[in-house]
C-alpha positions as CSV (number, residue, x, y, z in Angstrom):
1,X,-9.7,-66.5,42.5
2,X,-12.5,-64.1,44.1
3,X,-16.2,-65.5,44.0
4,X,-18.2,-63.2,41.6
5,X,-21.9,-62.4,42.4
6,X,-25.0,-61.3,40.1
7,X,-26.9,-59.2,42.9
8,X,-30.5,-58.2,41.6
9,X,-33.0,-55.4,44.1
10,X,-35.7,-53.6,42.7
11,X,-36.2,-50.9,45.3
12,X,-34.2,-47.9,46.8
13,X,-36.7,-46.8,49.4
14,X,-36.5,-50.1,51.5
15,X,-33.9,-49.2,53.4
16,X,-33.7,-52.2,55.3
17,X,-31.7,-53.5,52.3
18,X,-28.5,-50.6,52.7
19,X,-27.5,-53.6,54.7
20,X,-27.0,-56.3,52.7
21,X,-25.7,-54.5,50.4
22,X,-22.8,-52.6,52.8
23,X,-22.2,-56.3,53.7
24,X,-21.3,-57.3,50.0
25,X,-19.4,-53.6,49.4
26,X,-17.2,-54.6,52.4
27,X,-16.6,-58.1,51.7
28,X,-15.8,-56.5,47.9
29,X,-13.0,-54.3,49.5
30,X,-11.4,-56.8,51.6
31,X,-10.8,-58.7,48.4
32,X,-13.1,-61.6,49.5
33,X,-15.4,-61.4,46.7
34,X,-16.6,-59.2,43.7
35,X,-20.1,-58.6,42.7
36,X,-22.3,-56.8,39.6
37,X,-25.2,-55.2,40.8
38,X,-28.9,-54.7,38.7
39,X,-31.8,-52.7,39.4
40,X,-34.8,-54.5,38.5
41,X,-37.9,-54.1,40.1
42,X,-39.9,-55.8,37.8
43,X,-37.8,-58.8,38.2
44,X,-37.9,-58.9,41.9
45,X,-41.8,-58.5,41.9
46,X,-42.4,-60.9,39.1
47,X,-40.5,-63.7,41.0
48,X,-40.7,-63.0,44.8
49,X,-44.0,-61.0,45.1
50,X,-42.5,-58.1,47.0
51,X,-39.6,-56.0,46.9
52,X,-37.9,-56.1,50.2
53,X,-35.7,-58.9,48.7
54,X,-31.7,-59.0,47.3
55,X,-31.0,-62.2,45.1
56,X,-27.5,-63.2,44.7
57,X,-26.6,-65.5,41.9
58,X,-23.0,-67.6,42.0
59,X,-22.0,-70.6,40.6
60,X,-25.6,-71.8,39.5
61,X,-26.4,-70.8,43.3
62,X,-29.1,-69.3,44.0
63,X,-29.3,-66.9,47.1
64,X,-32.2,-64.8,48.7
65,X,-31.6,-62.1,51.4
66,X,-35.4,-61.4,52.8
67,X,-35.7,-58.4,54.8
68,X,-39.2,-57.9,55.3
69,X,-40.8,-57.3,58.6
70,X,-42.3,-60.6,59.5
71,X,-44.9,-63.2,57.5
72,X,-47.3,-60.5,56.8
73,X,-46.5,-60.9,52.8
74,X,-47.0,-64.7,53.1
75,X,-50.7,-65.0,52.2
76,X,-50.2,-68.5,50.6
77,X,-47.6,-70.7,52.2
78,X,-47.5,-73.1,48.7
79,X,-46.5,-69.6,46.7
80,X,-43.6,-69.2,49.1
81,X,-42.7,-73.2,48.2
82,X,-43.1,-72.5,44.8
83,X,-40.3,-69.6,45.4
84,X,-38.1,-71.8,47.4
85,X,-38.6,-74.1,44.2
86,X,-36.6,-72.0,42.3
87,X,-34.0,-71.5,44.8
88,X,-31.2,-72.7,46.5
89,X,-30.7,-70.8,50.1
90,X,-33.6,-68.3,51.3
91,X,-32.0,-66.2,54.6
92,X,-34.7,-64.6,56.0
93,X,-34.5,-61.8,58.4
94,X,-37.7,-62.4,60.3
95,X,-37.1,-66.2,60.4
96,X,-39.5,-68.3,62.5
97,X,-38.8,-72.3,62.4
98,X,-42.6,-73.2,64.1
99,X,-44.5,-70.9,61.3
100,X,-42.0,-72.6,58.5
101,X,-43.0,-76.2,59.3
102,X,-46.1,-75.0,56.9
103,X,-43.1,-75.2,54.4
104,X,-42.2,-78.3,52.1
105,X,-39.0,-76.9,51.5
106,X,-38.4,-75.4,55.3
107,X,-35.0,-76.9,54.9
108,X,-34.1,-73.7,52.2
109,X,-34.7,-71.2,55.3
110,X,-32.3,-69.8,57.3
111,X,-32.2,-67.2,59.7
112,X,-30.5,-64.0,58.4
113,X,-30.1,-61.8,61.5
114,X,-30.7,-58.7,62.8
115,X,-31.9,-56.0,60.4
116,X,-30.9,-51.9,60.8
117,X,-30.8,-49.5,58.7
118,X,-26.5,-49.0,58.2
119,X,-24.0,-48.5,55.6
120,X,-20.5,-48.2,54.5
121,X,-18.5,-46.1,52.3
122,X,-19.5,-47.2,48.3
123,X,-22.4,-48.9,49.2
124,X,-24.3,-49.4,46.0
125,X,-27.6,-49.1,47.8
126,X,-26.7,-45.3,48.2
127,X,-26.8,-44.7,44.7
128,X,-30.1,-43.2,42.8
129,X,-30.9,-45.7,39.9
130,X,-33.1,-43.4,38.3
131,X,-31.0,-41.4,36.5
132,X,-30.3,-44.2,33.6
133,X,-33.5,-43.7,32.6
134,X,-33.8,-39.6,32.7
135,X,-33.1,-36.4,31.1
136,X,-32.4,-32.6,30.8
137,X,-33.2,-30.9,34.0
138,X,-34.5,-34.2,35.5
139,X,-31.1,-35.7,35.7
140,X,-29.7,-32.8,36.8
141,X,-32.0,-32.8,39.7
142,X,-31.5,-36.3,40.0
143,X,-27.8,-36.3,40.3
144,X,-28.3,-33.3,42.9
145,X,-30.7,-35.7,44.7
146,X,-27.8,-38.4,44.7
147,X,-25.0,-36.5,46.2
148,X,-27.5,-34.9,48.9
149,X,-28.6,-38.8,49.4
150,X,-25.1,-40.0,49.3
151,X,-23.8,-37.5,51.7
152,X,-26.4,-38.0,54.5
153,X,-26.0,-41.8,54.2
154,X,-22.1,-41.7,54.8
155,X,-22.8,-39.3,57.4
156,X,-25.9,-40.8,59.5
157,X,-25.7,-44.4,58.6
158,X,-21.9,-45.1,58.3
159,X,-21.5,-48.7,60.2
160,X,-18.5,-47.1,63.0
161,X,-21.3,-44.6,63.8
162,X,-23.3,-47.5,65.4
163,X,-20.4,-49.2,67.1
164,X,-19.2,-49.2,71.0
165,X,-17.1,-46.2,72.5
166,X,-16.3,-49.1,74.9
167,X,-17.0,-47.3,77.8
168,X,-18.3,-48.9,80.6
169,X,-20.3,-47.1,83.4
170,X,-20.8,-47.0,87.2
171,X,-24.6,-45.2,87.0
172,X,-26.9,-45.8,84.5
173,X,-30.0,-43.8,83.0
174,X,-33.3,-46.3,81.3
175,X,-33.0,-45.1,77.2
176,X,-36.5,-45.4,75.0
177,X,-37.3,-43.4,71.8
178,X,-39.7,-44.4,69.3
179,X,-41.7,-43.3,66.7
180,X,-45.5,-43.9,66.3
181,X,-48.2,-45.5,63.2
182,X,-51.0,-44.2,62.0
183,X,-53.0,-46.8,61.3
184,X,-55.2,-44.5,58.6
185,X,-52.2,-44.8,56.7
186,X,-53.3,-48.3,55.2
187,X,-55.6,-48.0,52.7
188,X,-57.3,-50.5,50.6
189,X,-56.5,-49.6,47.3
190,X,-52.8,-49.4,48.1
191,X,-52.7,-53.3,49.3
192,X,-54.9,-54.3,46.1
193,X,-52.1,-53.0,43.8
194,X,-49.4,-54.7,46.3
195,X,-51.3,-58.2,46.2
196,X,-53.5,-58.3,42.9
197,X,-54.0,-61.6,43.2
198,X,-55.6,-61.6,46.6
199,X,-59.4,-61.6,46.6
200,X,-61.4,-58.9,47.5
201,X,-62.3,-60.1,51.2
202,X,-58.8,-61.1,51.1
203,X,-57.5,-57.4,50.3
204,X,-59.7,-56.3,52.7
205,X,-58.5,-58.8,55.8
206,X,-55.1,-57.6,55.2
207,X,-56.5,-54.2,55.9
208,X,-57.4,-54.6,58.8
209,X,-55.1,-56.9,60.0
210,X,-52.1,-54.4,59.0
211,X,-54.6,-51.8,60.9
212,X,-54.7,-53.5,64.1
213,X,-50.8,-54.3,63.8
214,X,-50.1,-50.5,63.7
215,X,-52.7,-49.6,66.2
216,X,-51.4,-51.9,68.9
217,X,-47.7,-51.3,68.0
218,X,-48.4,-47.5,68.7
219,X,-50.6,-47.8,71.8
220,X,-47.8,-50.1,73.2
221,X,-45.0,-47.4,72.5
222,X,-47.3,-44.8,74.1
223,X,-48.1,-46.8,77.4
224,X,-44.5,-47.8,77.6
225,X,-42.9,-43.9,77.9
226,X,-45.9,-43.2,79.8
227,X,-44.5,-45.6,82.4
228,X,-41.0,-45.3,81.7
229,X,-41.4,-41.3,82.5
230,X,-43.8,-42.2,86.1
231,X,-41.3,-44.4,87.5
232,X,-37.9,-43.6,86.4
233,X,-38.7,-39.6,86.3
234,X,-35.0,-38.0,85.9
235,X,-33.3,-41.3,85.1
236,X,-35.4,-41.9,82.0
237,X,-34.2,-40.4,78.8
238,X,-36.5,-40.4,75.5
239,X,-39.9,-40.2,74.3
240,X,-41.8,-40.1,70.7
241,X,-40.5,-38.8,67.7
242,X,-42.2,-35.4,66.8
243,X,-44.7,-35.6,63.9
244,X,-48.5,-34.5,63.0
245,X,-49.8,-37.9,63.8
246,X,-47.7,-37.9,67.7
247,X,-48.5,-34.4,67.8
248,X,-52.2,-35.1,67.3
249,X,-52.1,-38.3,69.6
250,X,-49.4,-37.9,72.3
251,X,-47.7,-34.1,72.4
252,X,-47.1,-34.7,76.0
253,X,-44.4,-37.2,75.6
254,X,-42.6,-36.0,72.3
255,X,-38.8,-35.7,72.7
256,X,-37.3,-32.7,71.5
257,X,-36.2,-32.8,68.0
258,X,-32.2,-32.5,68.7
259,X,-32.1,-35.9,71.0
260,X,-33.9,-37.7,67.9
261,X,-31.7,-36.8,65.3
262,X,-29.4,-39.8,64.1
263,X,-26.2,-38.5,65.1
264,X,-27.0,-37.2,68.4
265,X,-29.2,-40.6,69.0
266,X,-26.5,-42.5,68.5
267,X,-24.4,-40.7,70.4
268,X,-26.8,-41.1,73.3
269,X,-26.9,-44.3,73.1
270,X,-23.5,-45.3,73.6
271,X,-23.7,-43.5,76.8
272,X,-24.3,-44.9,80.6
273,X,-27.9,-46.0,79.7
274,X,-29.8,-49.2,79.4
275,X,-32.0,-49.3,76.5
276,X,-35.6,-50.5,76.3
277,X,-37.1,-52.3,72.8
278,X,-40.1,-53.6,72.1
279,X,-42.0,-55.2,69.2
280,X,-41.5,-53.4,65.4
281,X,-44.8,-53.6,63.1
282,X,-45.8,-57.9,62.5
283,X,-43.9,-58.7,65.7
284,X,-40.5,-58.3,64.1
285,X,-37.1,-57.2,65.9
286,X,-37.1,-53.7,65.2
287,X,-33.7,-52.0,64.2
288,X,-33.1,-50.2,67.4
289,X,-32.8,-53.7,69.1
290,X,-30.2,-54.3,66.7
291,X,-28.8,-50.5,67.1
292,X,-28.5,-50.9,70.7
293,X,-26.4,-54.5,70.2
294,X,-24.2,-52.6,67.5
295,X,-23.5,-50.3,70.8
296,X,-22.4,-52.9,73.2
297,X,-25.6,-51.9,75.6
298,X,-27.5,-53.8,77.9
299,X,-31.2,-54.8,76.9
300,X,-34.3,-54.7,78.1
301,X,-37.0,-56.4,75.6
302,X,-40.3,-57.9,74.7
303,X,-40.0,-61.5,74.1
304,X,-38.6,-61.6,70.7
305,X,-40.4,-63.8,67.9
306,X,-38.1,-64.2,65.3
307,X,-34.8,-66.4,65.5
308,X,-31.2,-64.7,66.0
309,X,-27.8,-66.7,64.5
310,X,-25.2,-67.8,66.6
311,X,-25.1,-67.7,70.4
312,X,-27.6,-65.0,71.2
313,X,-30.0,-65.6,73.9
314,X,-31.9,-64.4,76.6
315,X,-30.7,-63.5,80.4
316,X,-27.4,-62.9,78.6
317,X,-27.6,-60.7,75.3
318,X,-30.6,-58.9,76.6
319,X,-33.4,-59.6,79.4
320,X,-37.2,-60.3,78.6
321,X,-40.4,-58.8,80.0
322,X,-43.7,-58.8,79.1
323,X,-46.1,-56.5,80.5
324,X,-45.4,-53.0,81.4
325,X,-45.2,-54.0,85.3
326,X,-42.2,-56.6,84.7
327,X,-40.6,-54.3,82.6
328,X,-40.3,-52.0,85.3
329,X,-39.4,-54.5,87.6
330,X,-36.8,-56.1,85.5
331,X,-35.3,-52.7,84.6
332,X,-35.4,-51.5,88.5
333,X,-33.4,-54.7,89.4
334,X,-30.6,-54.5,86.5
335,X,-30.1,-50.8,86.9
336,X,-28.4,-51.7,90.8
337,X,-27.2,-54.7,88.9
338,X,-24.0,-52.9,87.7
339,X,-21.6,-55.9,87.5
340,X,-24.5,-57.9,85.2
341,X,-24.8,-54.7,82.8
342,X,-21.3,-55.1,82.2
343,X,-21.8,-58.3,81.3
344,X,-24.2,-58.2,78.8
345,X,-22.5,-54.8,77.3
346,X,-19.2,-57.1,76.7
347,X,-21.5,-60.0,75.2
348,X,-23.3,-57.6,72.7
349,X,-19.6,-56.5,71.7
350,X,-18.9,-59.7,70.9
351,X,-22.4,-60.8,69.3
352,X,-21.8,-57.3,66.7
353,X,-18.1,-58.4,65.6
354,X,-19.1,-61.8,65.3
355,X,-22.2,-61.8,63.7
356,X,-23.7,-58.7,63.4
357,X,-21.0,-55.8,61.6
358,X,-22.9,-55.7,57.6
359,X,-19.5,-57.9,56.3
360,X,-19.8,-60.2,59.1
361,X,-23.2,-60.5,58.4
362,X,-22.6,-61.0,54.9
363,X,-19.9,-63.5,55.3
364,X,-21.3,-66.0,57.5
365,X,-24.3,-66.3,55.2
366,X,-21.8,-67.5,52.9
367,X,-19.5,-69.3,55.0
368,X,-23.0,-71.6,56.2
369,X,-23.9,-72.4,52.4
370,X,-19.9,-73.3,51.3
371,X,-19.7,-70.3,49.3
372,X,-16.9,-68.4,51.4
């Protein structure tokens, strides 16, 4: 008999939770399991504060899938106990054993994985939930939103897209394209509805906390193609992604719009580069760090801050640098390193189909907790 799942989300414009959900789709057509899926944002708000969250009910069991950035939503460590009161397992993508010894019930958290924005054919997150609750020409349009939606999905975020041509290379090119914050972007009256029951000094410090966060994430992006471009010239492949805010900032380094669109991204990647990641907004593992492990690549990285499952570790899944000087060093030195690029594109193979593919993912949560 197939376990059967009560799977709750409240948002459809999170898309880090497409995976997740692909993960459970799969696992449903592989006849490992069956699922009935709600939309319920009020639920999800009411009970786990924000929305970037899947909860997964079987057998009494209570599961959490947490895909939110880093700890920047845990203002009050005894609220997150009182949450982890009420549940059984809490997987956590940006999971981070040091800051959850705050935790009386640290023994609930578990590192989920790496997070990217992916999916797979059926995925319920592809669906447009507003239409129960429409009419007339507004569910009209929304249905014509849904198959427009639906469509690009399959087509930009279908799982194989991400996955290894298995080609291995002899020359190599240094790969880095990013996108940029505006910091102006966070306003106060935005984080007041998000956290009512902050304070006002305490709505206030988040502001400009989440300020400084998207300042220093974009300055970092900008020095790093600055860099990349000076000492790699011809070699280096990338840039920002054109908008008003990089065109205001940085329209020297913007790469041209056809490199940066998904499909032709992708492609890119899988071929004879090395890719370059750093840090994603509250230090977390951004999903092109995960994109470029989905494509067998070698990797170049900031330290990371947030735990991985299963054997992935530094000097052999990716290398670490910090500071734009040992970045170029380390990159100068792997890219006449052929033989230990190979290497780390074979173990990043392995990492995806073990523990990284949306059912694989999916599974081994389960498999962990007795479920599967």
């Amino acid at each position: 008999m197939k376990i059967f799942f009560n799977l709750i989300f409240g948002i459809v414009t999170e898309d880090h939770l497409a995976q997740i959900l692909a993960g459970f789709q799969m696992l449903k057509m592989q006849g490992k399991l069956d699922y009935r899926i709600t939309f319920d944002p009020q639920y999800i708000k009411q009970n786990y504060g924000h929305r970037a969250i899947i909860e997964a009910t079987s057998g009494g069991k209570v599961i959490v899938y947490d895909l939110t950035d880093g700890y920047h939503n845990v203002h009050n460590y005894r609220k997150l106990d009182n949450i982890l009161d009420s549940v059984n397992y809490y997987f956590k993508r940006s999971n981070n054993p040091e800051l959850n010894s705050n935790l009386d019930n640290s023994n609930k958290m578990f590192s989920l994985g790496l997070n990217y924005h992916v999916s797979c054919k059926g995925n319920p997150y592809d669906k447009y939930y507003n239409s129960k609750r429409l009419k007339g020409i507004d569910l009209i349009k929304d249905y014509l939103f849904y198959l427009r939606s639906n469509k690009r999905f399959q087509n930009k975020y279908y799982y194989r897209n991400f996955e290894s041509n298995g080609k291995s290379y002899e020359n190599y090119n240094i790969l880095f394209s990013c996108r940029l914050y505006d910091s102006r972007t966070v306003e106060y009256k935005n984080i007041r509805v998000a956290y009512p029951d902050l304070s006002d000094y305490g709505v206030r410090e988040v502001v400009e906390k989440w300020k400084a966060d998207l300042q220093q994430v974009t300055e970092q992006r900008i020095e790093t193609v600055k860099v990349l471009k000076d000492n790699f010239g011809d070699r280096f492949i990338g840039g920002i992604s054109r908008d008003p805010y990089s065109q205001e900032i940085a329209s020297k380094l913007l790469i041209h719009d056809d490199v940066s669109m998904k499909y032709n991204y992708l492609k890119t990647i899988k071929e004879n580069n090395i890719c370059v990641s750093t840090k994603g907004l509250h230090d977390s593992i951004g999903w092109k760090f995960a994109e470029y492990v989905a494509a067998g690549k070698a990797i170049v990285s900031d330290k990371l801050s947030y735990e991985t499952p299963g054997e992935f570790r530094k000097d052999k899944n990716y290398l670490e640098f910090k500071g734009t000087e040992m970045m170029i060093k380390t990159l100068s030195d792997l890219i006449e390193n052929v033989d230990m690029i190979h290497k780390m594109e074979k173990n990043n193979r392995e990492y995806y189909e073990s523990n990284l593919r949306p059912d694989v993912l999916i599974e081994n949560t389960l498999t962990k907790i007795g479920l599967l």
